[in-house]
N, CA, C and O atoms as a GROMACS GRO file, in nm:
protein
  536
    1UNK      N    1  -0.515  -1.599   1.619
    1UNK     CA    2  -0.562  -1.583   1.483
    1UNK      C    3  -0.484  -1.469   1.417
    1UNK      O    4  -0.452  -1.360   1.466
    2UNK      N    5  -0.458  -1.524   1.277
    2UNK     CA    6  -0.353  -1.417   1.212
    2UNK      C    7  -0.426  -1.317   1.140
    2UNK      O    8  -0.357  -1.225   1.095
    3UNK      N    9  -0.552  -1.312   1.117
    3UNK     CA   10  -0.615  -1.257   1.022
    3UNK      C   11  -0.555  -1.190   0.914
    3UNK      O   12  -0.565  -1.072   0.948
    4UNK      N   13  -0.499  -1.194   0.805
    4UNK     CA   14  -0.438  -1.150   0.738
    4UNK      C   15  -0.525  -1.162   0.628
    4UNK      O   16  -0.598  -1.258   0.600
    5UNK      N   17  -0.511  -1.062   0.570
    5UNK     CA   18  -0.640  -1.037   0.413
    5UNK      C   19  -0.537  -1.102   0.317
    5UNK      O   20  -0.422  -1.068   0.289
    6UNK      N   21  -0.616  -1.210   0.271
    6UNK     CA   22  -0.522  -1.278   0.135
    6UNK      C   23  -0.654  -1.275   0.036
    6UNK      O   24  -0.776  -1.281   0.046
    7UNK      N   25  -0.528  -1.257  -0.094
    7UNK     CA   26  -0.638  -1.252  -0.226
    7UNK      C   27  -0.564  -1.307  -0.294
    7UNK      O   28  -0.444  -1.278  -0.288
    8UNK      N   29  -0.610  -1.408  -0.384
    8UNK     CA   30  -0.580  -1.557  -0.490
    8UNK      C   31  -0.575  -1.418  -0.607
    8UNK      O   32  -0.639  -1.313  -0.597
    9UNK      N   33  -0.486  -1.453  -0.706
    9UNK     CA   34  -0.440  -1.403  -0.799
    9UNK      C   35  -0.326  -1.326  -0.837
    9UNK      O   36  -0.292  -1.299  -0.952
   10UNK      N   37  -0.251  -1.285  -0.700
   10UNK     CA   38  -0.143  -1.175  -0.680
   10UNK      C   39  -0.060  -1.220  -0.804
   10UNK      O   40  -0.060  -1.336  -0.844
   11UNK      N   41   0.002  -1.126  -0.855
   11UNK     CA   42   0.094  -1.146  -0.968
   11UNK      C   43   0.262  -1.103  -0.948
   11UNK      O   44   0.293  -1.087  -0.830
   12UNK      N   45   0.355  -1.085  -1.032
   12UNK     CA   46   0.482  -1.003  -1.016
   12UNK      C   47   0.417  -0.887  -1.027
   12UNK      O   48   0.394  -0.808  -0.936
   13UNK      N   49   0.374  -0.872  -1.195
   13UNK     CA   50   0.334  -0.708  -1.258
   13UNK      C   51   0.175  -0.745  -1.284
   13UNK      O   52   0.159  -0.840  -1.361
   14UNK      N   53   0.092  -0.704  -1.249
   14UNK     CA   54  -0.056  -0.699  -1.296
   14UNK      C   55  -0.122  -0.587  -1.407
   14UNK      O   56  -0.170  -0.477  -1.380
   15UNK      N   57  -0.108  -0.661  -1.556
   15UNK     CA   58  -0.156  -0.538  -1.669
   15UNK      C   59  -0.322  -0.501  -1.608
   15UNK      O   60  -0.381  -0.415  -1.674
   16UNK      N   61  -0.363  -0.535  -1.541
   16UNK     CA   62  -0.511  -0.412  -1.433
   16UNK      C   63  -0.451  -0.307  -1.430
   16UNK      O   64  -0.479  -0.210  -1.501
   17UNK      N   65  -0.329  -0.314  -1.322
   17UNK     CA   66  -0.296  -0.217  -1.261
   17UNK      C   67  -0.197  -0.103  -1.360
   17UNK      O   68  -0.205   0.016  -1.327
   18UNK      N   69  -0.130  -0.130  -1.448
   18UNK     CA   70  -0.106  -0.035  -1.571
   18UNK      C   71  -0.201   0.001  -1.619
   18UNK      O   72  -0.199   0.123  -1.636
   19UNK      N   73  -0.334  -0.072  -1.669
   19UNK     CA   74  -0.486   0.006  -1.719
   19UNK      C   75  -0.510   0.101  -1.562
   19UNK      O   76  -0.438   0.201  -1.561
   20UNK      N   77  -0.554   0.093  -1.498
   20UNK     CA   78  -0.520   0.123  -1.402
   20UNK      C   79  -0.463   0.277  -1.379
   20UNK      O   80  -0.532   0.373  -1.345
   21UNK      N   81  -0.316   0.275  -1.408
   21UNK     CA   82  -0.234   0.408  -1.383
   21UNK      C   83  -0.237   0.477  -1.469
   21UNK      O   84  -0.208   0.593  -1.442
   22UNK      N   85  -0.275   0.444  -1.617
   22UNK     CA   86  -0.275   0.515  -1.718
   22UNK      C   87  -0.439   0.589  -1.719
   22UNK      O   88  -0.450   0.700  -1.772
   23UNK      N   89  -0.540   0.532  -1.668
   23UNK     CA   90  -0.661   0.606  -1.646
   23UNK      C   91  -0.695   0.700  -1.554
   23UNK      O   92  -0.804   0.757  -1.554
   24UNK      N   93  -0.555   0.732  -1.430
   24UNK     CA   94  -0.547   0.847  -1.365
   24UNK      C   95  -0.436   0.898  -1.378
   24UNK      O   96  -0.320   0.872  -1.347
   25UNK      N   97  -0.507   0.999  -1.445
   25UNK     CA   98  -0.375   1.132  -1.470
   25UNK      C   99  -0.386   1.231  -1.407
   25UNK      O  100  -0.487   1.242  -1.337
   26UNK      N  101  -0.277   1.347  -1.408
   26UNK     CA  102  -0.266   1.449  -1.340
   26UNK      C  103  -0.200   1.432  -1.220
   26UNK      O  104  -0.172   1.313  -1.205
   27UNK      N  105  -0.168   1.495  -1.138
   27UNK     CA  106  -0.135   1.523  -1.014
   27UNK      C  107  -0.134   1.366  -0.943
   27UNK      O  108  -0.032   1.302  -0.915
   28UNK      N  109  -0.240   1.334  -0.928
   28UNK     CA  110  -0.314   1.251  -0.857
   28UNK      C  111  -0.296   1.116  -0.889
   28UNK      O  112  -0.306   1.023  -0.808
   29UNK      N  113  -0.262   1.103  -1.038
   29UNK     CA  114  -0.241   1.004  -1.104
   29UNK      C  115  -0.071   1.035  -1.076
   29UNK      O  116  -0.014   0.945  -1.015
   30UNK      N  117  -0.002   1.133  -1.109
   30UNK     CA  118   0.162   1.102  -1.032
   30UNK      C  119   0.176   1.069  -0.900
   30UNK      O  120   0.274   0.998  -0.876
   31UNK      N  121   0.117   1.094  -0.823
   31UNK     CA  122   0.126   1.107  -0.672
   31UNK      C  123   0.128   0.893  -0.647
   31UNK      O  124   0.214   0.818  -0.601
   32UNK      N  125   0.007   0.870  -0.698
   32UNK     CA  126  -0.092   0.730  -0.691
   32UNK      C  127   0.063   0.642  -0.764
   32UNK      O  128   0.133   0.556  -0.710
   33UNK      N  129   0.078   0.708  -0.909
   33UNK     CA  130   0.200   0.609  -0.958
   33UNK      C  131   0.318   0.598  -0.834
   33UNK      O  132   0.350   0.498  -0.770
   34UNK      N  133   0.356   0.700  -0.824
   34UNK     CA  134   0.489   0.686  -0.741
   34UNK      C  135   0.494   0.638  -0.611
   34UNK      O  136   0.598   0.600  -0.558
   35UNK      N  137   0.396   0.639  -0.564
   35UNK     CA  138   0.370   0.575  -0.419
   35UNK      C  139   0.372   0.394  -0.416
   35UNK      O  140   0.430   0.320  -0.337
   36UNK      N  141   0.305   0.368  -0.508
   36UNK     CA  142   0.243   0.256  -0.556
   36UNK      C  143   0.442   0.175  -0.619
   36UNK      O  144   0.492   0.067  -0.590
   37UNK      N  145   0.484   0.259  -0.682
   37UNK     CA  146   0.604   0.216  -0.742
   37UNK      C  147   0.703   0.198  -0.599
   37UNK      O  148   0.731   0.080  -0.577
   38UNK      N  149   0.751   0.282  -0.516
   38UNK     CA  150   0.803   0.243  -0.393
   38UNK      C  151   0.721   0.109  -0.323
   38UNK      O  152   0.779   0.029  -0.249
   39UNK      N  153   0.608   0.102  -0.352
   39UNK     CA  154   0.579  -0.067  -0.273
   39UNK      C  155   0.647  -0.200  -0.346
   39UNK      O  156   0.714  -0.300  -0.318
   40UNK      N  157   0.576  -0.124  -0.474
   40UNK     CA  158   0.652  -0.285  -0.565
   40UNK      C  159   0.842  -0.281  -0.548
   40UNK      O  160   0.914  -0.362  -0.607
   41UNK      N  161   0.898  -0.171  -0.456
   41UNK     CA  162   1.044  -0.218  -0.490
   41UNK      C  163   1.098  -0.240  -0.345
   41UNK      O  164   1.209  -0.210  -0.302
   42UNK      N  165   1.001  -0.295  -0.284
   42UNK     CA  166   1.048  -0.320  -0.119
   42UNK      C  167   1.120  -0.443  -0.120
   42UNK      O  168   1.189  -0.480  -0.025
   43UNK      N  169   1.100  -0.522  -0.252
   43UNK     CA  170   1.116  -0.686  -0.265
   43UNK      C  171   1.102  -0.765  -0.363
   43UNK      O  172   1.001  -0.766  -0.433
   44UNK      N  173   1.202  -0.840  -0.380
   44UNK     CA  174   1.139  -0.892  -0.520
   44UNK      C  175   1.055  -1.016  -0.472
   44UNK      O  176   1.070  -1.121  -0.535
   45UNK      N  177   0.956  -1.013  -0.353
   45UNK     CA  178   0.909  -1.099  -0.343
   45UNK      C  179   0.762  -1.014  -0.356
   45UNK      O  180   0.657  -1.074  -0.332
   46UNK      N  181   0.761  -0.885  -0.390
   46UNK     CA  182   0.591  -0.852  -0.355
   46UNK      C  183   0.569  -0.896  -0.521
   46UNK      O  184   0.638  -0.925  -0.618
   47UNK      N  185   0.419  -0.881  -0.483
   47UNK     CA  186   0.309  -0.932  -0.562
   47UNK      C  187   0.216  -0.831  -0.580
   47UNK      O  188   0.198  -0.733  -0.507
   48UNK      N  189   0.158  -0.862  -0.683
   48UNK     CA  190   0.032  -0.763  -0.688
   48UNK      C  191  -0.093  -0.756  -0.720
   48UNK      O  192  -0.115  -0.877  -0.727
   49UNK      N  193  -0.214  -0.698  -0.749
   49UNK     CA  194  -0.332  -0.720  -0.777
   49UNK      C  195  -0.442  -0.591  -0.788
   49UNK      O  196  -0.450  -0.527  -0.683
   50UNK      N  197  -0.502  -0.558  -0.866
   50UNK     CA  198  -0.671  -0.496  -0.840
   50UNK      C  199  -0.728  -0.504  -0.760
   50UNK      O  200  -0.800  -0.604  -0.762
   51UNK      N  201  -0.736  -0.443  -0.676
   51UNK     CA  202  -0.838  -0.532  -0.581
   51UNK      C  203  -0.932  -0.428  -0.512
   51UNK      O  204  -0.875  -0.355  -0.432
   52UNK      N  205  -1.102  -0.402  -0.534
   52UNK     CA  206  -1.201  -0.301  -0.515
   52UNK      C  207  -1.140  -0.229  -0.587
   52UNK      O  208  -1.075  -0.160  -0.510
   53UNK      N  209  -1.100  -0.175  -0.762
   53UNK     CA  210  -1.063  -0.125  -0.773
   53UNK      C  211  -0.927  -0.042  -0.749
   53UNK      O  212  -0.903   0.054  -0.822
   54UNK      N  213  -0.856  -0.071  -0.668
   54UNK     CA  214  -0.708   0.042  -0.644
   54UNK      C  215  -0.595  -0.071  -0.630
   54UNK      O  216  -0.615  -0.170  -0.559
   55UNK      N  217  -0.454  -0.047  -0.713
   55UNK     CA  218  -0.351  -0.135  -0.670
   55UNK      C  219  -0.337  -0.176  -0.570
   55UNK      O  220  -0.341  -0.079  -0.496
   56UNK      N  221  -0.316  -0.300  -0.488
   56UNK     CA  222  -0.268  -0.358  -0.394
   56UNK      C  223  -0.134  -0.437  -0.414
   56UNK      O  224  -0.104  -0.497  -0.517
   57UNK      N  225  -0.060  -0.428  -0.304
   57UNK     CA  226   0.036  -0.453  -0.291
   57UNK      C  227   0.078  -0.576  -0.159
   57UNK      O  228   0.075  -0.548  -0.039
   58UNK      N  229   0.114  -0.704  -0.212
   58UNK     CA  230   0.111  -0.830  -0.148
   58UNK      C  231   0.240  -0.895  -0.129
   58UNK      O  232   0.323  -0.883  -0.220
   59UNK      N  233   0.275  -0.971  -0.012
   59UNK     CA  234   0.383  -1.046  -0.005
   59UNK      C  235   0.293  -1.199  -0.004
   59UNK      O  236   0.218  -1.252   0.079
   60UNK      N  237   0.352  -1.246  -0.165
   60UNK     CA  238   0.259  -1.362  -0.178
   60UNK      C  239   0.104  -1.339  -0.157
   60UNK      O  240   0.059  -1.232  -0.198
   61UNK      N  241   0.033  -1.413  -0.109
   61UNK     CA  242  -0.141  -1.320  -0.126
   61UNK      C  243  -0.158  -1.273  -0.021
   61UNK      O  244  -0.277  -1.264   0.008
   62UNK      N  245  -0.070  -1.228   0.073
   62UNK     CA  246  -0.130  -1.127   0.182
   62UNK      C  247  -0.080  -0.985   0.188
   62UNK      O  248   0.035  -0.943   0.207
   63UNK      N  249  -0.208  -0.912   0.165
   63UNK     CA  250  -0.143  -0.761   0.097
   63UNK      C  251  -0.117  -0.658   0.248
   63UNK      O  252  -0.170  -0.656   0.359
   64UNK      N  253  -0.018  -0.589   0.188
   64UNK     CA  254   0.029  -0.515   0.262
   64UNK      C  255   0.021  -0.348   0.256
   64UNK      O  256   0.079  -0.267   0.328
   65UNK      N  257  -0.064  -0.325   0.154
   65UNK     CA  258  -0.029  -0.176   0.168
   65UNK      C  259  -0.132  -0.153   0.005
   65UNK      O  260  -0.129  -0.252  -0.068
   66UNK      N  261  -0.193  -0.066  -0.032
   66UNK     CA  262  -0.270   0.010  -0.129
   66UNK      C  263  -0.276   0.128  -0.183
   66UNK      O  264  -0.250   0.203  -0.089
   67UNK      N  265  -0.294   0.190  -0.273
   67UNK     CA  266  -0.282   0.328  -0.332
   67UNK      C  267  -0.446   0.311  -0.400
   67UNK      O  268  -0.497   0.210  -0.447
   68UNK      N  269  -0.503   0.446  -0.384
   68UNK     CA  270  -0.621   0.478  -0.422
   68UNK      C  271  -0.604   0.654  -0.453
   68UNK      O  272  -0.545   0.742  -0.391
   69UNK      N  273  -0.681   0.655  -0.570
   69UNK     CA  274  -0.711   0.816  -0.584
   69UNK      C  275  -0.826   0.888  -0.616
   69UNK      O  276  -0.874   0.843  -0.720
   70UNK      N  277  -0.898   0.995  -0.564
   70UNK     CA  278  -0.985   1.008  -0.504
   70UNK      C  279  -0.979   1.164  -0.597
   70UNK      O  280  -0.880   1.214  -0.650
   71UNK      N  281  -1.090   1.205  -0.594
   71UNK     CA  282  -1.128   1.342  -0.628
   71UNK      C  283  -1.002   1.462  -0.616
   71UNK      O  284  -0.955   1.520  -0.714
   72UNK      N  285  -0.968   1.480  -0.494
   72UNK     CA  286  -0.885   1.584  -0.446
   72UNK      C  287  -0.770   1.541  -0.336
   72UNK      O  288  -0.709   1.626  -0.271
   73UNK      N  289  -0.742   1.371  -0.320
   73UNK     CA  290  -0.656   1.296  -0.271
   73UNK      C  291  -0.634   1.174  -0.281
   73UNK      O  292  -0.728   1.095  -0.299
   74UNK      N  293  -0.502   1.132  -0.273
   74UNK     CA  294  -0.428   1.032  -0.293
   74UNK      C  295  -0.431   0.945  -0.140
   74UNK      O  296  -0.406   0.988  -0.028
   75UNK      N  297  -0.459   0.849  -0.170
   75UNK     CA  298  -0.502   0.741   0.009
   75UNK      C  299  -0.339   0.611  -0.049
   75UNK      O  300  -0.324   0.519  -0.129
   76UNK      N  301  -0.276   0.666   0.026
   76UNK     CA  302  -0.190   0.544   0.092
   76UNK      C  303  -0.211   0.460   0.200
   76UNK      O  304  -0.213   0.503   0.315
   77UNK      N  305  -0.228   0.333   0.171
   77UNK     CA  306  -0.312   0.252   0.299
   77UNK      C  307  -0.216   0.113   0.309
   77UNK      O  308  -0.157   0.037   0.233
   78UNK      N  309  -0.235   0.127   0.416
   78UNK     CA  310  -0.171  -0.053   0.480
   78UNK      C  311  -0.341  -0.102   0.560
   78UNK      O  312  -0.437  -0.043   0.610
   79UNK      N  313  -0.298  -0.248   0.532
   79UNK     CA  314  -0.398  -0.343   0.583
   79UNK      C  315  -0.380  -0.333   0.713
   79UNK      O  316  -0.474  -0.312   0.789
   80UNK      N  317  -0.232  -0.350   0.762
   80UNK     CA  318  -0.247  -0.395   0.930
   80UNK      C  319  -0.192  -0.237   0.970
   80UNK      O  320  -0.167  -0.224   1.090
   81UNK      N  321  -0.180  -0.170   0.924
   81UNK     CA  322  -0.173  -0.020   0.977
   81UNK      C  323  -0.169   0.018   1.108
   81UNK      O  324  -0.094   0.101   1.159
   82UNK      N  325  -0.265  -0.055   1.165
   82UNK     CA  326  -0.308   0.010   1.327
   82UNK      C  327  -0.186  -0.062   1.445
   82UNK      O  328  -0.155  -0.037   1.562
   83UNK      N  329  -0.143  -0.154   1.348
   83UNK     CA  330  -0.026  -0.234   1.425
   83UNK      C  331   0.161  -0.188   1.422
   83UNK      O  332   0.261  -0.221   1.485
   84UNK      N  333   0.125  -0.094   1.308
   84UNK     CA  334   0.309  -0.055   1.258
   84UNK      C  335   0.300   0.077   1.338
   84UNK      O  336   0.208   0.154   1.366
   85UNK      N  337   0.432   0.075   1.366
   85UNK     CA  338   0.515   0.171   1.405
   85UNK      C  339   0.511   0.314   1.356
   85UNK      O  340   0.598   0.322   1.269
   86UNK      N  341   0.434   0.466   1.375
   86UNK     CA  342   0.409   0.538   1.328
   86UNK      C  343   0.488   0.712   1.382
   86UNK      O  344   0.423   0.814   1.406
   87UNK      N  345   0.616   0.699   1.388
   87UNK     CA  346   0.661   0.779   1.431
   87UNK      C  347   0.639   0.951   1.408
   87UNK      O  348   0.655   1.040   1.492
   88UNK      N  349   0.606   0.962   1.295
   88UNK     CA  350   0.563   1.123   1.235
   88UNK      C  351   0.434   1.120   1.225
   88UNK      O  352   0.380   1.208   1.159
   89UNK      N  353   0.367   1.033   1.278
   89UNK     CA  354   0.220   1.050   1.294
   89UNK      C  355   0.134   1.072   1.160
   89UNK      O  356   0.042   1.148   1.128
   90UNK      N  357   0.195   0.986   1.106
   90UNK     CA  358   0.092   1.054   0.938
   90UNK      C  359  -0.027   0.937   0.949
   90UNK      O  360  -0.119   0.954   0.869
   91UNK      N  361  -0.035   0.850   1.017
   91UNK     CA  362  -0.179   0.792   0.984
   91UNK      C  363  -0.287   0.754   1.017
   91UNK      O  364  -0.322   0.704   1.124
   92UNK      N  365  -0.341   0.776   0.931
   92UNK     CA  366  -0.483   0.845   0.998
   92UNK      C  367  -0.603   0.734   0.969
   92UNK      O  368  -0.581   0.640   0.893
   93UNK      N  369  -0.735   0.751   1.035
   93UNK     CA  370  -0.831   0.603   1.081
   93UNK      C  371  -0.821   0.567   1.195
   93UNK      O  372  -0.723   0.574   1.269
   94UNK      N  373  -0.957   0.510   1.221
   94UNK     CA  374  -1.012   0.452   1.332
   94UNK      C  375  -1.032   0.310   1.330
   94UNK      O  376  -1.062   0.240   1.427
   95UNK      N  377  -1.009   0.264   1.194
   95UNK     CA  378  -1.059   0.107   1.205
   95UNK      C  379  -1.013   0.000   1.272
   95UNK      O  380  -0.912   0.035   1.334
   96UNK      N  381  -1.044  -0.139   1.292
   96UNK     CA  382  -0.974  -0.242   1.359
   96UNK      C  383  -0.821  -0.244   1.319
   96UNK      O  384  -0.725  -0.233   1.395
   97UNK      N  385  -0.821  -0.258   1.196
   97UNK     CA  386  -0.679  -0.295   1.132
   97UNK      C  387  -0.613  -0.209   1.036
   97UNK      O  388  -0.491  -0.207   1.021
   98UNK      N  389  -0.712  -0.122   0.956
   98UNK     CA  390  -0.650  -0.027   0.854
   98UNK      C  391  -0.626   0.092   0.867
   98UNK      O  392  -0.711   0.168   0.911
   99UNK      N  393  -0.480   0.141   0.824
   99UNK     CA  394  -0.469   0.300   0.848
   99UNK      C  395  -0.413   0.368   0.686
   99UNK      O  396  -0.354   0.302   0.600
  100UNK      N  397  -0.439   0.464   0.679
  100UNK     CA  398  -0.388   0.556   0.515
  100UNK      C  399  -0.312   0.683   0.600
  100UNK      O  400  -0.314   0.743   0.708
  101UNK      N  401  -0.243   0.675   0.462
  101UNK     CA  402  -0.211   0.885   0.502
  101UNK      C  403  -0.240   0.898   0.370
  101UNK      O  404  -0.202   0.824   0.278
  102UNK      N  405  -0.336   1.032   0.362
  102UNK     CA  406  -0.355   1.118   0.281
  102UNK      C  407  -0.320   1.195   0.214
  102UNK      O  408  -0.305   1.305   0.266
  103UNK      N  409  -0.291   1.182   0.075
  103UNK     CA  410  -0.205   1.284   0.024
  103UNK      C  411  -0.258   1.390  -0.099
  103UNK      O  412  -0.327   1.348  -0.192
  104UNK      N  413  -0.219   1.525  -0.089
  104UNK     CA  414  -0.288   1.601  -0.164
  104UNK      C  415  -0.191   1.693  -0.216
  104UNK      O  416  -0.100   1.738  -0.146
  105UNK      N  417  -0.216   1.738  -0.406
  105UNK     CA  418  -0.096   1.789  -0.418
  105UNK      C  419  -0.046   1.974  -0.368
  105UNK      O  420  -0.094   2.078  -0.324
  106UNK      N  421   0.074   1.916  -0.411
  106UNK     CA  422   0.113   2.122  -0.388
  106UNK      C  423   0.130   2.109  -0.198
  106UNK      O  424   0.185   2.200  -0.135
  107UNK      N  425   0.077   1.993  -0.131
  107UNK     CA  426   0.113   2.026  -0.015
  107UNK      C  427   0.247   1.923   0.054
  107UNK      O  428   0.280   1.812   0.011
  108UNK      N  429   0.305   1.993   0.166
  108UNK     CA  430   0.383   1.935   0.208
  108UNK      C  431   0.383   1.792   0.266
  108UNK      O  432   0.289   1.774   0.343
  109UNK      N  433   0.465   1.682   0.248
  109UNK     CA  434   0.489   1.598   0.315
  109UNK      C  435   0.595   1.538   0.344
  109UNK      O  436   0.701   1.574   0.292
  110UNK      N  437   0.591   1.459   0.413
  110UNK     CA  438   0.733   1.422   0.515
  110UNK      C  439   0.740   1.251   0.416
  110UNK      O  440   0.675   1.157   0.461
  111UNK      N  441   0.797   1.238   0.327
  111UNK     CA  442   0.847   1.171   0.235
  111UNK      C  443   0.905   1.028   0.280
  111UNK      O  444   0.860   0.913   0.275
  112UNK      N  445   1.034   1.088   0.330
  112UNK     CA  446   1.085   1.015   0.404
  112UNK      C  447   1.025   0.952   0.554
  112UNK      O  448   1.100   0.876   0.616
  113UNK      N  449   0.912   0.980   0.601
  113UNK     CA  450   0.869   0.939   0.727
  113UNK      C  451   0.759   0.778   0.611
  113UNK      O  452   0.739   0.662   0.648
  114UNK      N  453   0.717   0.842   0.484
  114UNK     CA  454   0.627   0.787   0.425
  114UNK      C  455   0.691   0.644   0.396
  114UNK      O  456   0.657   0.530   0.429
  115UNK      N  457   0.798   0.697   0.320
  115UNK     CA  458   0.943   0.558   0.260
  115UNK      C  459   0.947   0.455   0.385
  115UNK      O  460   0.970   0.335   0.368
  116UNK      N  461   0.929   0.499   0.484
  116UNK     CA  462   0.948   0.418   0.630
  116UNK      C  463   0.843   0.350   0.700
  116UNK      O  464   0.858   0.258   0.780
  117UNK      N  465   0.690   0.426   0.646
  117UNK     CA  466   0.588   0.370   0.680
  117UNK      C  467   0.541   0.235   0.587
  117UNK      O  468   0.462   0.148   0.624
  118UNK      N  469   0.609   0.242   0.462
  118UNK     CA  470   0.576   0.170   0.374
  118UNK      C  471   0.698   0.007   0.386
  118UNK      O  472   0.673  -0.113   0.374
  119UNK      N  473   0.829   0.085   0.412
  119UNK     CA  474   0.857  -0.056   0.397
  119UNK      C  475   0.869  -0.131   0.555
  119UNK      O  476   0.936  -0.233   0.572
  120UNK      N  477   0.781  -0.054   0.682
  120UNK     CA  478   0.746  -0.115   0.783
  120UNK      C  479   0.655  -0.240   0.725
  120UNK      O  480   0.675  -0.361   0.724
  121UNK      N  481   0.527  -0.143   0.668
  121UNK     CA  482   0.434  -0.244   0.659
  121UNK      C  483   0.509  -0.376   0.602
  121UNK      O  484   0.493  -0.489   0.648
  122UNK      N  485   0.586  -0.345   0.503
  122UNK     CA  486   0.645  -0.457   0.413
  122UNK      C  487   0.706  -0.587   0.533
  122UNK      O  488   0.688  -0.709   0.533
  123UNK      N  489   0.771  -0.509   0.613
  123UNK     CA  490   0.857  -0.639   0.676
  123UNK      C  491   0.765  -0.662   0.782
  123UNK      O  492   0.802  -0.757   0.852
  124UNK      N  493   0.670  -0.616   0.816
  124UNK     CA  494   0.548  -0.661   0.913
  124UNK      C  495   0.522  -0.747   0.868
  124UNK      O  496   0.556  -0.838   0.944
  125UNK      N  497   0.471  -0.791   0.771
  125UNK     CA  498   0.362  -0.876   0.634
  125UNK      C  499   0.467  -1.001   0.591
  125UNK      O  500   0.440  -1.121   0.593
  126UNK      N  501   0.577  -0.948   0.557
  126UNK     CA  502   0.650  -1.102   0.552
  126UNK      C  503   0.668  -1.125   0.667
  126UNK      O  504   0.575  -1.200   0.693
  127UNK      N  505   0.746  -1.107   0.790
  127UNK     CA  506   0.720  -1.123   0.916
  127UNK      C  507   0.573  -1.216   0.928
  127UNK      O  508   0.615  -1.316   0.986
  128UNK      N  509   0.466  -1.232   0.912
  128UNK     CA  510   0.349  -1.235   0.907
  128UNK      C  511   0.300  -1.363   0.862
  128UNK      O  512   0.235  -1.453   0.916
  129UNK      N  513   0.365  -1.338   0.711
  129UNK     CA  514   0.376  -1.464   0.576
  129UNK      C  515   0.433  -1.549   0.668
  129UNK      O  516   0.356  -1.631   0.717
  130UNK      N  517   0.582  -1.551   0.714
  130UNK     CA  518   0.681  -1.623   0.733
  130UNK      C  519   0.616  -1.703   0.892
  130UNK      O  520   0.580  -1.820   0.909
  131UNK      N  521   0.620  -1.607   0.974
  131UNK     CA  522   0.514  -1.738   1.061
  131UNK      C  523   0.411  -1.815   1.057
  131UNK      O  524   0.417  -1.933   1.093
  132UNK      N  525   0.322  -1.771   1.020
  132UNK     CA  526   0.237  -1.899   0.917
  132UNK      C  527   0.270  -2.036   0.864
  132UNK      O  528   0.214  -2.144   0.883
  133UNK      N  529   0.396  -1.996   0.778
  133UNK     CA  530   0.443  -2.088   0.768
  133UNK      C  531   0.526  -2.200   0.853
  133UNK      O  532   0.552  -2.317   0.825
  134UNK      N  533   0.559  -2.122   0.966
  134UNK     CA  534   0.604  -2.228   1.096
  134UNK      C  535   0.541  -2.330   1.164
  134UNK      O  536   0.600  -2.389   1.254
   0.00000   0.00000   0.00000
């Protein structure tokens, strides 16, 4: 079983998710944009959507990765998280399948370990898509 979280509606650009970025500002709201902007450019095959509230980010309707912002942090999350490759150790959770790294401003992070966590998830997920279809 592939379990893969699919959601009917994924788009190229989703105007949600511009209402969306423009209703968090500050810090938190840059942090959330720019994170969120490195998913949509893994491919011109991702997709996108609202989904519980926070951008998601999909290859075709199975999403791969999320941005949420929170009081005093920014949650970068992959769906299958607990399964990718996590070399700098940024992510954090206990769940079956989902992991985030946390981000908060003014503090340090390893950027580049992030750029790598993100377009793992990406080629996990088509990887993913693409057998399914076999």
């Amino acid at each position: 079983m592939n379990q893969l979280l699919r959601f009917s509606g994924s788009v190229k650009r989703d105007p949600a998710i511009e209402i969306w970025m423009k209703a968090h500002t500050g810090d938190l709201g840059v942090i959330a944009q720019h994170w969120f902007e490195v998913m949509r450019k893994c491919g011109d095959d991702v997709r996108e959507l609202l989904h519980d509230g926070h951008p998601t980010a999909c290859i075709a309707d199975a999403a791969f990765g999320y941005v949420n912002a929170f009081k005093a942090h920014v949650n970068v999350g992959f769906f299958r998280g607990a399964e990718i490759a996590d070399p700098a150790g940024l992510l954090e959770g206990t769940g079956k399948f989902m992991r985030h790294v946390k981000l908060r401003p003014n503090r340090d992070l390893n950027a580049t370990a992030l750029r790598k966590l993100i377009d793992t998830a990406y080629t996990d997920m088509k990887e993913r898509v693409r057998a399914e279809l076999q």
